[in-house]
C-alpha positions as CSV (number, residue, x, y, z in Angstrom):
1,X,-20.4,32.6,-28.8
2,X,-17.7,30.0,-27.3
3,X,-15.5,28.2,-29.4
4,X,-13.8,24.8,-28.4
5,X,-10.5,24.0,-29.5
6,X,-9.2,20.2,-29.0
7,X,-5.6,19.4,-29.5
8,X,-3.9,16.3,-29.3
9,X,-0.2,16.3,-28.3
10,X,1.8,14.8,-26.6
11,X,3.8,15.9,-23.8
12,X,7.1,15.9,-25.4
13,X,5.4,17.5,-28.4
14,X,4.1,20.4,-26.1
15,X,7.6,21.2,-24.8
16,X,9.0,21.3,-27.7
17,X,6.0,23.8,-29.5
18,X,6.8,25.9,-26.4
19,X,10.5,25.8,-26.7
20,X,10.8,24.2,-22.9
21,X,14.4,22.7,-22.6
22,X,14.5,18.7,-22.2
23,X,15.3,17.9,-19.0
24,X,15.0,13.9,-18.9
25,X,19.1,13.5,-19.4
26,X,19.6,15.3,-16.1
27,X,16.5,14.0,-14.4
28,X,18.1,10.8,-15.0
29,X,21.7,12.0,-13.8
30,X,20.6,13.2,-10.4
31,X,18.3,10.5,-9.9
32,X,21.5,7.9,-10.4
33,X,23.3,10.2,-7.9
34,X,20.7,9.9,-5.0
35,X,20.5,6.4,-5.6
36,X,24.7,5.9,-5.3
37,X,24.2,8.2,-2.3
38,X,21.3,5.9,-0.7
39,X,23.4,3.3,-1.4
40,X,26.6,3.8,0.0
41,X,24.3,5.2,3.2
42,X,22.9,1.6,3.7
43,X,26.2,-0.1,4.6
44,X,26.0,2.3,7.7
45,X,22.4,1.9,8.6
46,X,21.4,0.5,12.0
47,X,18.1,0.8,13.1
48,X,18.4,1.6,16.7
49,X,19.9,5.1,15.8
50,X,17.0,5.8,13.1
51,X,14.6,5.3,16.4
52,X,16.4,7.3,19.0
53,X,15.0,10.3,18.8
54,X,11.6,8.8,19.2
55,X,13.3,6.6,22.5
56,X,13.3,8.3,26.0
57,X,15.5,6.0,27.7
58,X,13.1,3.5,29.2
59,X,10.4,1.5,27.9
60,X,7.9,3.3,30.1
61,X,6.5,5.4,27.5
62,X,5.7,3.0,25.5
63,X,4.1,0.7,28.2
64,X,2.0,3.6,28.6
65,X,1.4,4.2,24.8
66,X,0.4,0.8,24.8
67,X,-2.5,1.4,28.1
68,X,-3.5,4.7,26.4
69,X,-4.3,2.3,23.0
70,X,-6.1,-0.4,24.8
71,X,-8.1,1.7,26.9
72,X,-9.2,3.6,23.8
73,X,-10.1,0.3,22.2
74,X,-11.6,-1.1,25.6
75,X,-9.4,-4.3,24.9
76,X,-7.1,-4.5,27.8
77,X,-7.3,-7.3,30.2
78,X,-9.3,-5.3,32.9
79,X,-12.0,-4.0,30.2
80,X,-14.8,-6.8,31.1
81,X,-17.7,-5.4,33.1
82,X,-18.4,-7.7,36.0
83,X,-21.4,-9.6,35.4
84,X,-20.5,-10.4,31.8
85,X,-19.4,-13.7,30.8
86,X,-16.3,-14.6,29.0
87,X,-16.5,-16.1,25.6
């Protein structure tokens, strides 16, 4: 024998059946917090030092990012077959 038992509540409702604390005040709170901190972290921001770890110093690597892509794609400027015509 199975029984099905439907119950319509809502969230808020179910914490408080269960006796959860309400944590929404302090959700808030923190969430006004990080935003201050993000904030008062843009006035310092500058691009160049968010990409320097991913820099090596010269623009070689990505000049041969770049190939590596166009080769994949068969795009670059010495792709065409001879033979073929250009459209």
């Amino acid at each position: 024998m199975k029984f099905n038992i439907e119950v319509d509540v809502t969230p808020d409702e179910l914490r408080r059946f269960l006796g959860l604390p309400d944590v929404a005040p302090l959700q808030a709170e923190l969430m006004d917090k990080l935003r201050e901190r993000i904030e008062a972290g843009m006035t310092d921001y500058d691009p160049v030092k968010l990409m320097e770890p991913f820099l090596t110093g010269n623009l070689k690597s990505f000049e041969t990012m770049q190939n590596l892509f166009w080769n994949a794609l068969g795009n670059h400027p010495g792709s065409e077959k001879p033979g073929k015509d250009k459209k």
